[in-house]
C-alpha positions in Angstrom: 123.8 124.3 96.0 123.4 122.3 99.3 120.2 124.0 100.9 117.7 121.7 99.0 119.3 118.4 100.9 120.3 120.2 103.8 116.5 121.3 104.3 115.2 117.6 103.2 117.6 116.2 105.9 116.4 118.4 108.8 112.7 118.1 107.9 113.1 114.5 107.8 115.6 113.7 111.2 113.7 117.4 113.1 110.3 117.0 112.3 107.7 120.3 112.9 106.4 120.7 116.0 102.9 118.7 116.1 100.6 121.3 116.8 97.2 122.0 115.1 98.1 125.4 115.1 101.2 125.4 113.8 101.6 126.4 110.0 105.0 125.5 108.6 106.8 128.7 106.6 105.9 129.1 103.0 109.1 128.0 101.4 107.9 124.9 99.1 110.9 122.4 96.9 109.8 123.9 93.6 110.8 127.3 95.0 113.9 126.6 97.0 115.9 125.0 94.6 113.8 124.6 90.8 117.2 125.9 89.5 119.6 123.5 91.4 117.5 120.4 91.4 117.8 120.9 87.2 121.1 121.5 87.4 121.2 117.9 89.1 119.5 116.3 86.4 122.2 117.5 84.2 125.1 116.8 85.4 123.3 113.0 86.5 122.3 112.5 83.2 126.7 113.6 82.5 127.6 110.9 84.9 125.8 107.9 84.0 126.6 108.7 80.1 130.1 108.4 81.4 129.7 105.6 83.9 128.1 103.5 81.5 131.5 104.6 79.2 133.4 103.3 81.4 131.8 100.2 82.3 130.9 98.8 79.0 133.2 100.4 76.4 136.0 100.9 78.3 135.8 97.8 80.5 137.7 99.7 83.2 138.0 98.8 87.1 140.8 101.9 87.5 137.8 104.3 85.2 135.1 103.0 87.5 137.1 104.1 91.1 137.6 107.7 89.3 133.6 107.5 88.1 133.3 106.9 91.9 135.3 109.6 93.2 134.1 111.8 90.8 130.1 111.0 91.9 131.7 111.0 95.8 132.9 114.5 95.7 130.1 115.8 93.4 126.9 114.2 94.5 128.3 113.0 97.9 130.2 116.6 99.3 129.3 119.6 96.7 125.5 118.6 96.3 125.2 117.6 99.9 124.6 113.8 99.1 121.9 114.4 96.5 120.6 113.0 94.7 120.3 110.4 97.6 118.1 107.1 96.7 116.3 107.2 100.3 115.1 110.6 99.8 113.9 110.0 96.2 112.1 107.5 97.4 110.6 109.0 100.6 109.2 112.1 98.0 107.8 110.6 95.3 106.3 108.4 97.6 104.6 110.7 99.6 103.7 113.1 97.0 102.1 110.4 94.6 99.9 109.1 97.9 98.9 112.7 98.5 98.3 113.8 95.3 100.3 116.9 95.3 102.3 118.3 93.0 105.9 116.9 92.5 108.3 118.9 90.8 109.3 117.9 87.5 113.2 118.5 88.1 112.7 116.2 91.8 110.4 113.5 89.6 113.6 113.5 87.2 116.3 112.7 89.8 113.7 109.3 90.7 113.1 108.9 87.1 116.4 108.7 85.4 118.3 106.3 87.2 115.5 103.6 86.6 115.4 104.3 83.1 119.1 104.0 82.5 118.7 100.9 84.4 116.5 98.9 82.1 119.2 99.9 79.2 122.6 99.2 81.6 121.8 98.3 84.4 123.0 99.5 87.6 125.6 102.3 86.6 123.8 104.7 88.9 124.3 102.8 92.3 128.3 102.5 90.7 129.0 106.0 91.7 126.4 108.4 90.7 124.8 107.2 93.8 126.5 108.8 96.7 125.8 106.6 98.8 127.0 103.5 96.6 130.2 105.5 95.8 131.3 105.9 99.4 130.7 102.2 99.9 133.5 100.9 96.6 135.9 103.6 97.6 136.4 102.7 101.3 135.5 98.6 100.7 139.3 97.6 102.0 139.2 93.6 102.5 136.6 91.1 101.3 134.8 89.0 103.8 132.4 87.0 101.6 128.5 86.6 103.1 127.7 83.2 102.7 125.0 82.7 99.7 121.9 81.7 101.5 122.5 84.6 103.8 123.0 87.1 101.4 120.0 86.2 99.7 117.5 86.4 103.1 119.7 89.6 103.7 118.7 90.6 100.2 114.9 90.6 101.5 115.2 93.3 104.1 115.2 96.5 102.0 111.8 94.5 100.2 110.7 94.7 103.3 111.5 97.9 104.0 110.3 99.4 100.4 107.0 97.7 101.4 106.6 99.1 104.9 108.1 102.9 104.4 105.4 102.8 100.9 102.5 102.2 103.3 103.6 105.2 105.9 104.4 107.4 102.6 100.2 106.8 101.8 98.8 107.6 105.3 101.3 110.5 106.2 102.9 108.5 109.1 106.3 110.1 108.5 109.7 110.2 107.2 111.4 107.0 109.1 113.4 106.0 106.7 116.0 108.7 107.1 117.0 108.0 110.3 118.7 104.5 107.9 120.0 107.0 106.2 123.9 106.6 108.0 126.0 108.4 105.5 124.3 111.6 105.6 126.3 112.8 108.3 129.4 112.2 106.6 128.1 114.4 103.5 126.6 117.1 105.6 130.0 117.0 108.2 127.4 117.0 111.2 128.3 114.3 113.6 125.5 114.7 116.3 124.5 111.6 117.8 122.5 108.9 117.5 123.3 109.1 114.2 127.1 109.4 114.1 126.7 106.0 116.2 124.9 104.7 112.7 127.3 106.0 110.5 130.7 104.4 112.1 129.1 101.4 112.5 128.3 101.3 108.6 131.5 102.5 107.6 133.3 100.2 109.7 131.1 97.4 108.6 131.6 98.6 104.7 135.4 98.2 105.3 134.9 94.4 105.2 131.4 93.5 103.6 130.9 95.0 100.6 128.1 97.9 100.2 126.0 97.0 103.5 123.6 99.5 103.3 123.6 99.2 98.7 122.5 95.4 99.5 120.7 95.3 102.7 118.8 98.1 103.4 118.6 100.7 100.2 114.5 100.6 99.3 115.5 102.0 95.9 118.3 99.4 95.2 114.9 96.5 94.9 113.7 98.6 92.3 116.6 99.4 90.3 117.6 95.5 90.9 113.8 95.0 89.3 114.8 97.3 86.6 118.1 96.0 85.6 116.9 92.6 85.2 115.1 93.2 81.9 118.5 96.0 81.1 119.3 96.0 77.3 123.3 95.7 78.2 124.3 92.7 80.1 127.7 92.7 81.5 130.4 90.3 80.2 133.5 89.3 82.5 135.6 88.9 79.5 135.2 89.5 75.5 137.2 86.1 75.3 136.4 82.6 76.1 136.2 81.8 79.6 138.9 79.7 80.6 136.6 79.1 84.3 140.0 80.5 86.3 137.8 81.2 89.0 139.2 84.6 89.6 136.1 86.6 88.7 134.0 84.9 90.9 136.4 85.0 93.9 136.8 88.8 93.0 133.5 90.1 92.8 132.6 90.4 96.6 128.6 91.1 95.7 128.0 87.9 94.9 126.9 89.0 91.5 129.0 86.2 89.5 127.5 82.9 88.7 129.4 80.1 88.4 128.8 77.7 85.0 125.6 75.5 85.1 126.9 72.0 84.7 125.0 69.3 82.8 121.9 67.6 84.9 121.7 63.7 85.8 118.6 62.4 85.9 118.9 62.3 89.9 119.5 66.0 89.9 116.5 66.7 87.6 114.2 64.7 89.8 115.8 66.8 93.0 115.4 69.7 91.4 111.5 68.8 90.1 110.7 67.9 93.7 112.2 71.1 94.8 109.9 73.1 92.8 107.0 71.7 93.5 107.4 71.8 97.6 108.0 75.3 96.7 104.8 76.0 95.1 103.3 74.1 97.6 104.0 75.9 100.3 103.2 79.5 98.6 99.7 80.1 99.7 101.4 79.5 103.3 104.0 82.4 102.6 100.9 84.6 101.4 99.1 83.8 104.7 102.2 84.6 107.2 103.0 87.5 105.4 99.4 88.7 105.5 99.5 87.9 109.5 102.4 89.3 109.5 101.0 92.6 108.4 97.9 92.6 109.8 99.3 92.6 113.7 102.1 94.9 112.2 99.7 97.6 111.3 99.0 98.9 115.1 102.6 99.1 115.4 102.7 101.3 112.2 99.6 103.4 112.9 101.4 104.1 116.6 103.6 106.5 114.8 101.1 109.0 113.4 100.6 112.3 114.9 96.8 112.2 115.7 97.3 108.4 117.2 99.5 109.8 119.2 97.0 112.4 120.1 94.1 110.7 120.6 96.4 108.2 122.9 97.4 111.3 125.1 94.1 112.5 125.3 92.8 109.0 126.5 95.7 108.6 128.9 95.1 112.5 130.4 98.5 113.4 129.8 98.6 117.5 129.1 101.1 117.8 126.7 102.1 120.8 124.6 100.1 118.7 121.3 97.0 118.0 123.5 97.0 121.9 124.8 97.1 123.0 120.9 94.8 120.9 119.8 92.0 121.8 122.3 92.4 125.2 121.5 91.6 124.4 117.7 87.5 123.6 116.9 87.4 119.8 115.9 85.5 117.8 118.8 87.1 114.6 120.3 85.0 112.3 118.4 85.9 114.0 114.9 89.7 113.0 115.8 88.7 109.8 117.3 86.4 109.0 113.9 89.4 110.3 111.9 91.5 107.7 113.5 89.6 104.6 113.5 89.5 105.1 109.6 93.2 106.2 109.7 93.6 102.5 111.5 91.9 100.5 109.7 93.3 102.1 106.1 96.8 101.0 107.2 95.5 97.7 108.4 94.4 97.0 105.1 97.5 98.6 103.7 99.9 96.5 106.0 98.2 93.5 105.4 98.3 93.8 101.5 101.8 94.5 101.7 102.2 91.6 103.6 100.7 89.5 101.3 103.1 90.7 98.9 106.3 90.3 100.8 105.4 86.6 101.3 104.7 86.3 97.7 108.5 88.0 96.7 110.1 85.7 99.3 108.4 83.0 97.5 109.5 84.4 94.2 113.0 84.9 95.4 113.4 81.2 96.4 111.9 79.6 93.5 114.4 81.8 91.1 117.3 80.5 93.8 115.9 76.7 93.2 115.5 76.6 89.6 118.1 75.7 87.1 119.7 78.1 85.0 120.4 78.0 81.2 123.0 75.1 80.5 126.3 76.9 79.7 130.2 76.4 80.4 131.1 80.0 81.2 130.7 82.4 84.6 128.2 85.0 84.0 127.2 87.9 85.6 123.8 88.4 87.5 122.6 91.5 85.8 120.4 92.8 89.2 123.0 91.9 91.6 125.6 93.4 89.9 127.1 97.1 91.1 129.1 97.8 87.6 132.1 98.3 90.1 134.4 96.6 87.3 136.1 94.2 89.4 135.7 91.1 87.5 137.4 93.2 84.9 140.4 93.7 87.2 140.2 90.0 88.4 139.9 88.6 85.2 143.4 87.5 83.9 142.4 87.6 80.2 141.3 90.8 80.4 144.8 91.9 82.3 146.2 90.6 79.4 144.2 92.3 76.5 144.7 96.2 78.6 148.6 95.0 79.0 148.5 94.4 74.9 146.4 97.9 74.6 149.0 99.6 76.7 
Protein backbone atom coordinates (compact mmCIF):
# COMPACT_ATOMS: atom_id res chain seq x y z
CA UNK A 1 0.00 0.00 0.00
CA UNK A 2 2.95 2.42 0.55
CA UNK A 3 4.98 1.95 -2.78
CA UNK A 4 3.01 4.67 -4.69
CA UNK A 5 4.24 7.57 -1.96
CA UNK A 6 7.28 5.86 -1.27
CA UNK A 7 8.23 6.06 -5.07
CA UNK A 8 6.75 9.87 -5.35
CA UNK A 9 8.99 10.70 -2.33
CA UNK A 10 12.25 9.38 -3.84
CA UNK A 11 11.64 10.72 -7.32
CA UNK A 12 10.93 13.98 -5.88
CA UNK A 13 14.00 14.36 -2.93
CA UNK A 14 16.52 11.68 -5.53
CA UNK A 15 15.99 12.95 -8.74
CA UNK A 16 17.23 10.72 -12.12
CA UNK A 17 20.50 11.14 -13.18
CA UNK A 18 20.52 14.11 -15.83
CA UNK A 19 21.73 12.46 -18.69
CA UNK A 20 20.48 12.67 -22.30
CA UNK A 21 20.89 9.19 -22.52
CA UNK A 22 19.37 8.13 -19.75
CA UNK A 23 15.73 6.58 -20.10
CA UNK A 24 13.97 6.18 -16.76
CA UNK A 25 12.35 2.40 -16.26
CA UNK A 26 8.95 1.85 -17.61
CA UNK A 27 6.90 1.74 -14.46
CA UNK A 28 4.28 4.73 -14.93
CA UNK A 29 1.57 5.88 -11.57
CA UNK A 30 -1.36 4.42 -13.51
CA UNK A 31 0.43 1.05 -13.42
CA UNK A 32 2.04 1.05 -10.02
CA UNK A 33 -0.75 1.63 -7.87
CA UNK A 34 -4.34 2.16 -10.20
CA UNK A 35 -5.74 -0.23 -7.54
CA UNK A 36 -4.39 1.49 -4.33
CA UNK A 37 -4.69 5.04 -5.46
CA UNK A 38 -8.79 3.97 -5.77
CA UNK A 39 -8.77 2.40 -2.77
CA UNK A 40 -7.62 5.99 -1.40
CA UNK A 41 -10.34 7.76 -2.83
CA UNK A 42 -12.57 5.53 -0.93
CA UNK A 43 -11.66 5.39 2.14
CA UNK A 44 -11.06 9.63 1.71
CA UNK A 45 -14.28 10.02 0.55
CA UNK A 46 -15.20 7.54 4.31
CA UNK A 47 -13.28 10.09 6.24
CA UNK A 48 -14.46 13.41 5.32
CA UNK A 49 -18.24 11.90 5.34
CA UNK A 50 -17.26 11.29 8.98
CA UNK A 51 -15.20 14.38 9.73
CA UNK A 52 -17.79 16.52 8.47
CA UNK A 53 -20.14 14.13 11.11
CA UNK A 54 -18.23 15.12 13.55
CA UNK A 55 -17.79 18.63 13.10
CA UNK A 56 -21.11 19.84 12.25
CA UNK A 57 -23.58 17.27 13.69
CA UNK A 58 -21.86 16.18 16.41
CA UNK A 59 -20.15 19.39 17.40
CA UNK A 60 -17.39 17.30 18.96
CA UNK A 61 -13.67 18.60 20.00
CA UNK A 62 -13.05 14.78 21.75
CA UNK A 63 -14.76 13.18 17.92
CA UNK A 64 -12.42 15.52 16.01
CA UNK A 65 -8.90 14.37 17.96
CA UNK A 66 -10.17 10.53 17.19
CA UNK A 67 -11.01 11.80 13.34
CA UNK A 68 -7.40 12.94 13.60
CA UNK A 69 -5.81 9.95 14.88
CA UNK A 70 -7.83 8.01 12.81
CA UNK A 71 -6.52 10.08 9.41
CA UNK A 72 -2.81 10.02 11.32
CA UNK A 73 -2.52 6.37 11.46
CA UNK A 74 -4.37 5.74 8.15
CA UNK A 75 -3.28 8.35 5.76
CA UNK A 76 -0.19 9.46 7.81
CA UNK A 77 1.57 5.66 8.69
CA UNK A 78 -0.43 2.75 6.65
CA UNK A 79 -0.71 4.90 3.34
CA UNK A 80 2.73 6.35 3.77
CA UNK A 81 1.39 9.99 4.17
CA UNK A 82 -0.84 9.95 1.12
CA UNK A 83 -2.78 11.51 0.15
CA UNK A 84 -0.29 14.38 0.92
CA UNK A 85 -1.53 18.01 -0.23
CA UNK A 86 2.25 18.97 -1.57
CA UNK A 87 2.30 16.03 -3.80
CA UNK A 88 -1.26 16.56 -5.13
CA UNK A 89 -0.30 19.66 -6.03
CA UNK A 90 3.20 19.03 -7.53
CA UNK A 91 1.25 16.29 -10.02
CA UNK A 92 -1.58 17.77 -11.24
CA UNK A 93 0.53 20.64 -11.72
CA UNK A 94 2.93 19.17 -13.83
CA UNK A 95 0.76 16.89 -15.70
CA UNK A 96 -1.87 19.63 -16.63
CA UNK A 97 1.33 21.90 -17.96
CA UNK A 98 2.54 18.92 -19.94
CA UNK A 99 -0.38 17.66 -21.17
CA UNK A 100 -0.04 14.13 -20.18
CA UNK A 101 -2.26 11.91 -18.97
CA UNK A 102 -3.26 12.15 -15.24
CA UNK A 103 -4.76 9.23 -13.76
CA UNK A 104 -8.27 9.49 -12.86
CA UNK A 105 -7.86 7.79 -9.29
CA UNK A 106 -4.60 10.61 -8.68
CA UNK A 107 -6.94 13.57 -10.25
CA UNK A 108 -9.55 12.27 -7.49
CA UNK A 109 -7.27 12.50 -4.42
CA UNK A 110 -6.71 16.65 -5.76
CA UNK A 111 -10.27 16.82 -6.67
CA UNK A 112 -12.28 15.74 -3.68
CA UNK A 113 -10.97 17.59 -0.91
CA UNK A 114 -11.72 20.95 -2.87
CA UNK A 115 -15.10 19.95 -3.55
CA UNK A 116 -15.98 18.98 -0.05
CA UNK A 117 -14.59 22.27 0.75
CA UNK A 118 -16.95 24.58 -1.00
CA UNK A 119 -19.92 22.41 0.89
CA UNK A 120 -17.87 22.27 4.60
CA UNK A 121 -15.17 23.71 4.38
CA UNK A 122 -11.90 22.63 5.55
CA UNK A 123 -12.67 19.04 7.05
CA UNK A 124 -9.93 17.61 4.91
CA UNK A 125 -6.95 19.67 6.36
CA UNK A 126 -8.85 18.52 10.09
CA UNK A 127 -7.37 15.11 9.78
CA UNK A 128 -7.86 13.54 6.55
CA UNK A 129 -4.80 15.55 5.68
CA UNK A 130 -1.84 13.85 7.22
CA UNK A 131 -0.09 16.36 7.41
CA UNK A 132 -2.80 18.65 9.27
CA UNK A 133 -3.55 15.73 11.62
CA UNK A 134 0.01 15.45 12.95
CA UNK A 135 0.04 19.17 13.51
CA UNK A 136 -3.63 19.15 16.14
CA UNK A 137 -2.45 15.94 17.76
CA UNK A 138 1.06 17.09 18.89
CA UNK A 139 -0.13 21.18 19.21
CA UNK A 140 0.72 21.05 23.26
CA UNK A 141 0.69 24.90 24.41
CA UNK A 142 -0.72 27.95 22.51
CA UNK A 143 1.62 30.78 21.75
CA UNK A 144 -0.72 33.15 19.87
CA UNK A 145 0.99 34.95 16.38
CA UNK A 146 0.15 38.34 16.67
CA UNK A 147 -2.64 39.30 13.84
CA UNK A 148 -0.84 41.37 11.38
CA UNK A 149 1.84 38.78 11.37
CA UNK A 150 -0.24 35.98 10.91
CA UNK A 151 -1.76 37.57 8.15
CA UNK A 152 1.83 38.51 6.04
CA UNK A 153 2.73 34.95 7.23
CA UNK A 154 -0.58 33.84 5.60
CA UNK A 155 1.01 35.16 2.10
CA UNK A 156 4.00 32.89 1.93
CA UNK A 157 2.37 29.54 0.78
CA UNK A 158 0.59 32.34 -2.03
CA UNK A 159 3.75 32.87 -2.87
CA UNK A 160 4.85 29.62 -2.95
CA UNK A 161 1.62 28.15 -4.95
CA UNK A 162 2.59 30.93 -7.45
CA UNK A 163 6.26 30.13 -7.88
CA UNK A 164 6.18 26.05 -7.55
CA UNK A 165 2.99 26.50 -10.52
CA UNK A 166 5.49 28.31 -12.79
CA UNK A 167 8.40 25.39 -12.35
CA UNK A 168 5.40 22.77 -12.66
CA UNK A 169 4.88 24.47 -16.51
CA UNK A 170 8.53 24.64 -17.72
CA UNK A 171 9.66 21.23 -16.09
CA UNK A 172 12.04 22.95 -13.59
CA UNK A 173 11.50 20.30 -11.00
CA UNK A 174 9.96 18.96 -7.93
CA UNK A 175 11.19 21.71 -5.12
CA UNK A 176 8.53 21.74 -3.21
CA UNK A 177 9.16 18.40 -1.51
CA UNK A 178 12.15 19.17 0.02
CA UNK A 179 9.13 21.69 2.41
CA UNK A 180 7.74 18.73 2.69
CA UNK A 181 9.13 18.09 6.68
CA UNK A 182 6.84 15.40 7.90
CA UNK A 183 7.49 13.00 5.30
CA UNK A 184 10.20 11.47 7.19
CA UNK A 185 8.21 10.88 10.09
CA UNK A 186 5.58 8.90 7.87
CA UNK A 187 8.15 7.07 5.91
CA UNK A 188 10.47 6.36 9.38
CA UNK A 189 13.56 7.58 7.26
CA UNK A 190 15.45 10.10 9.23
CA UNK A 191 18.40 10.95 6.80
CA UNK A 192 19.52 14.30 6.97
CA UNK A 193 19.00 17.46 5.84
CA UNK A 194 15.71 16.63 6.15
CA UNK A 195 15.32 15.16 9.61
CA UNK A 196 16.94 18.71 10.48
CA UNK A 197 13.44 20.11 8.79
CA UNK A 198 11.28 17.86 10.36
CA UNK A 199 12.39 18.54 14.30
CA UNK A 200 12.45 21.93 13.71
CA UNK A 201 8.67 21.79 12.53
CA UNK A 202 7.58 19.53 15.09
CA UNK A 203 9.23 21.38 17.68
CA UNK A 204 7.79 24.58 16.31
CA UNK A 205 4.16 22.88 16.03
CA UNK A 206 4.37 22.07 19.77
CA UNK A 207 3.77 25.82 20.44
CA UNK A 208 2.31 27.56 17.17
CA UNK A 209 -0.37 25.97 15.90
CA UNK A 210 -0.13 24.03 12.39
CA UNK A 211 3.08 25.91 11.04
CA UNK A 212 3.45 24.30 7.97
CA UNK A 213 -1.07 24.08 7.49
CA UNK A 214 -0.80 28.06 7.66
CA UNK A 215 2.50 29.08 6.41
CA UNK A 216 3.74 27.11 3.84
CA UNK A 217 1.00 24.39 2.50
CA UNK A 218 0.40 25.65 -1.48
CA UNK A 219 -2.79 23.57 -1.31
CA UNK A 220 -4.09 25.12 2.01
CA UNK A 221 -4.60 28.84 -0.32
CA UNK A 222 -6.76 26.88 -2.40
CA UNK A 223 -8.84 25.02 -0.19
CA UNK A 224 -8.93 28.46 2.05
CA UNK A 225 -10.26 29.89 -1.57
CA UNK A 226 -12.68 27.11 -1.69
CA UNK A 227 -14.11 27.16 1.70
CA UNK A 228 -14.88 30.80 1.54
CA UNK A 229 -17.88 30.34 -0.66
CA UNK A 230 -18.54 26.59 1.61
CA UNK A 231 -22.35 25.86 1.87
CA UNK A 232 -21.75 24.98 5.87
CA UNK A 233 -20.49 27.70 7.98
CA UNK A 234 -19.30 26.85 11.29
CA UNK A 235 -21.12 28.11 14.45
CA UNK A 236 -19.26 28.35 17.92
CA UNK A 237 -22.49 27.72 19.75
CA UNK A 238 -26.26 26.84 18.68
CA UNK A 239 -27.15 29.38 21.55
CA UNK A 240 -26.76 33.09 21.93
CA UNK A 241 -23.51 34.24 22.43
CA UNK A 242 -23.02 35.49 25.71
CA UNK A 243 -19.28 37.28 24.10
CA UNK A 244 -17.31 35.16 27.20
CA UNK A 245 -14.40 35.52 25.18
CA UNK A 246 -13.45 31.86 25.55
CA UNK A 247 -13.80 30.85 21.93
CA UNK A 248 -11.68 33.38 20.76
CA UNK A 249 -8.93 32.85 23.29
CA UNK A 250 -9.28 29.02 22.48
CA UNK A 251 -8.98 28.85 18.96
CA UNK A 252 -5.16 29.35 18.44
CA UNK A 253 -5.64 29.74 14.33
CA UNK A 254 -6.88 32.90 14.58
CA UNK A 255 -9.94 31.78 12.85
CA UNK A 256 -12.56 33.53 15.47
CA UNK A 257 -13.72 36.98 14.89
CA UNK A 258 -14.52 39.04 17.51
CA UNK A 259 -18.16 41.08 17.25
CA UNK A 260 -18.18 44.16 14.84
CA UNK A 261 -19.16 47.03 17.07
CA UNK A 262 -21.33 49.94 15.85
CA UNK A 263 -19.32 52.76 13.72
CA UNK A 264 -18.99 56.57 14.72
CA UNK A 265 -18.81 58.74 12.20
CA UNK A 266 -14.90 59.26 12.97
CA UNK A 267 -14.46 55.56 12.50
CA UNK A 268 -16.35 55.58 9.14
CA UNK A 269 -14.34 58.47 7.78
CA UNK A 270 -10.99 56.37 9.10
CA UNK A 271 -12.05 53.51 7.65
CA UNK A 272 -13.15 55.44 4.03
CA UNK A 273 -9.74 57.00 4.00
CA UNK A 274 -8.28 53.64 4.65
CA UNK A 275 -9.75 52.22 1.64
CA UNK A 276 -9.07 54.52 -0.63
CA UNK A 277 -5.10 54.81 0.21
CA UNK A 278 -5.41 51.15 -0.43
CA UNK A 279 -6.73 51.28 -3.81
CA UNK A 280 -4.40 53.94 -4.41
CA UNK A 281 -1.57 52.32 -3.93
CA UNK A 282 -2.61 48.96 -6.00
CA UNK A 283 -1.15 49.62 -9.37
CA UNK A 284 2.13 50.01 -7.19
CA UNK A 285 1.77 46.39 -5.63
CA UNK A 286 1.07 45.16 -9.39
CA UNK A 287 4.37 46.84 -10.47
CA UNK A 288 6.72 45.48 -7.40
CA UNK A 289 5.28 42.29 -7.73
CA UNK A 290 5.85 42.26 -11.49
CA UNK A 291 9.69 43.48 -10.71
CA UNK A 292 9.69 41.22 -8.39
CA UNK A 293 9.13 38.45 -10.75
CA UNK A 294 10.81 39.54 -13.57
CA UNK A 295 14.52 39.60 -11.81
CA UNK A 296 13.18 36.34 -9.96
CA UNK A 297 12.87 34.48 -13.18
CA UNK A 298 16.91 33.95 -13.81
CA UNK A 299 16.89 32.63 -10.37
CA UNK A 300 14.08 30.14 -11.36
CA UNK A 301 15.36 29.25 -14.83
CA UNK A 302 18.89 28.45 -12.83
CA UNK A 303 17.40 25.26 -11.67
CA UNK A 304 16.55 23.53 -14.94
CA UNK A 305 18.57 20.70 -16.29
CA UNK A 306 19.61 22.17 -19.77
CA UNK A 307 20.48 25.75 -17.92
CA UNK A 308 22.49 23.94 -16.10
CA UNK A 309 23.92 22.33 -19.08
CA UNK A 310 24.40 24.98 -21.28
CA UNK A 311 26.17 26.89 -18.12
CA UNK A 312 28.66 23.92 -17.79
CA UNK A 313 29.31 23.77 -21.29
CA UNK A 314 30.12 27.68 -21.29
CA UNK A 315 32.19 27.42 -18.16
CA UNK A 316 34.30 24.16 -19.73
CA UNK A 317 33.60 22.08 -16.84
CA UNK A 318 33.52 18.19 -18.07
CA UNK A 319 31.01 16.78 -16.05
CA UNK A 320 29.22 13.43 -16.19
CA UNK A 321 25.82 15.65 -17.92
CA UNK A 322 28.19 17.51 -20.37
CA UNK A 323 30.04 13.99 -21.32
CA UNK A 324 26.34 12.49 -22.03
CA UNK A 325 25.09 14.99 -23.74
CA UNK A 326 27.88 15.33 -26.37
CA UNK A 327 27.55 11.92 -27.07
CA UNK A 328 23.82 12.44 -28.08
CA UNK A 329 23.19 14.41 -31.76
CA UNK A 330 21.68 17.93 -30.89
CA UNK A 331 24.35 20.65 -31.73
CA UNK A 332 25.26 23.42 -29.05
CA UNK A 333 23.14 25.98 -30.62
CA UNK A 334 19.90 23.67 -30.73
CA UNK A 335 20.34 23.55 -26.76
CA UNK A 336 21.45 27.02 -26.51
CA UNK A 337 18.14 28.14 -28.89
CA UNK A 338 16.16 25.80 -26.66
CA UNK A 339 17.19 27.69 -23.67
CA UNK A 340 16.87 31.27 -24.61
CA UNK A 341 13.04 30.31 -25.30
CA UNK A 342 13.11 28.22 -22.09
CA UNK A 343 14.24 31.73 -20.41
CA UNK A 344 12.29 33.92 -21.66
CA UNK A 345 8.88 31.61 -21.17
CA UNK A 346 9.56 31.64 -17.41
CA UNK A 347 10.37 35.37 -17.54
CA UNK A 348 7.11 35.94 -18.71
CA UNK A 349 5.73 33.31 -16.48
CA UNK A 350 7.47 34.82 -13.29
CA UNK A 351 6.58 38.04 -14.06
CA UNK A 352 2.75 37.29 -14.55
CA UNK A 353 2.77 35.54 -11.39
CA UNK A 354 4.24 38.45 -9.88
CA UNK A 355 1.75 40.65 -11.03
CA UNK A 356 -0.66 38.47 -9.34
CA UNK A 357 0.92 38.10 -6.00
CA UNK A 358 0.92 41.84 -5.68
CA UNK A 359 -2.57 41.96 -6.72
CA UNK A 360 -3.60 38.99 -3.67
CA UNK A 361 -1.48 41.00 -1.19
CA UNK A 362 -3.55 43.90 -2.23
CA UNK A 363 -6.67 41.79 -1.94
CA UNK A 364 -5.65 40.47 1.36
CA UNK A 365 -5.31 43.91 2.97
CA UNK A 366 -8.26 45.54 1.66
CA UNK A 367 -10.45 42.38 3.08
CA UNK A 368 -8.29 43.04 6.56
CA UNK A 369 -9.24 46.97 6.26
CA UNK A 370 -12.84 46.77 5.45
CA UNK A 371 -15.64 46.52 7.94
CA UNK A 372 -17.44 43.50 8.46
CA UNK A 373 -21.23 42.96 8.76
CA UNK A 374 -22.53 44.76 11.94
CA UNK A 375 -23.39 42.00 14.44
CA UNK A 376 -23.01 41.30 18.35
CA UNK A 377 -21.74 37.74 18.27
CA UNK A 378 -18.08 36.03 17.56
CA UNK A 379 -18.08 34.23 14.36
CA UNK A 380 -15.98 31.97 12.79
CA UNK A 381 -13.76 32.80 9.60
CA UNK A 382 -14.86 30.03 7.39
CA UNK A 383 -11.14 29.99 5.31
CA UNK A 384 -9.09 30.26 8.29
CA UNK A 385 -10.82 27.86 10.13
CA UNK A 386 -9.14 24.02 10.53
CA UNK A 387 -12.68 22.35 11.87
CA UNK A 388 -10.33 21.22 14.89
CA UNK A 389 -13.50 21.76 17.16
CA UNK A 390 -11.93 23.78 19.76
CA UNK A 391 -14.22 26.56 20.08
CA UNK A 392 -16.61 23.80 20.81
CA UNK A 393 -14.54 22.63 23.72
CA UNK A 394 -13.82 26.40 24.78
CA UNK A 395 -17.21 27.37 24.59
CA UNK A 396 -18.95 27.19 28.00
CA UNK A 397 -22.43 26.92 26.67
CA UNK A 398 -21.72 24.34 24.65
CA UNK A 399 -19.99 22.44 27.86
CA UNK A 400 -23.08 22.80 29.26
CA UNK A 401 -25.58 21.47 26.51
CA UNK A 402 -22.95 17.96 26.09
CA UNK A 403 -23.05 17.92 30.18
CA UNK A 404 -27.18 18.01 29.80
CA UNK A 405 -26.79 15.28 26.70
CA UNK A 406 -24.61 13.19 28.93
Amino acid sequence: MTHLSVLLAAQARFPAPEFESYTLPEMSLEELASDSVLWRVLVLCVFLVVGSLCFYKWRSRKAMLAYSLAGLAVFGFIFASCPCPVGMFQNIAEGVAAGSYIQPGVLLLFAIPLAVSLFAGRVFCGGACPLGAIQELLHWKSVFVPRPLDRILRLIPVLLLLVFTVCAIFGIGFPLCYLEPYLPVFLLDFATPFAILSAVFLLVGLFISRPFCRYVCPYGVLLRFFSMFSLLKPQITSHECVNCRLCEQGCPNGAVLPPENAETAVQHRTGSRRISLLVACIPFALFAGGLFGYFSAPVLSSFHRDVRLQNELDAGIRSEAVEAFESTKTTHEELRARVVKLQNGVLLASTAAGVLFGALVMAELIAEARRRREEEVYSIDASLCFCCGRCYAACPLERKEKHHEK
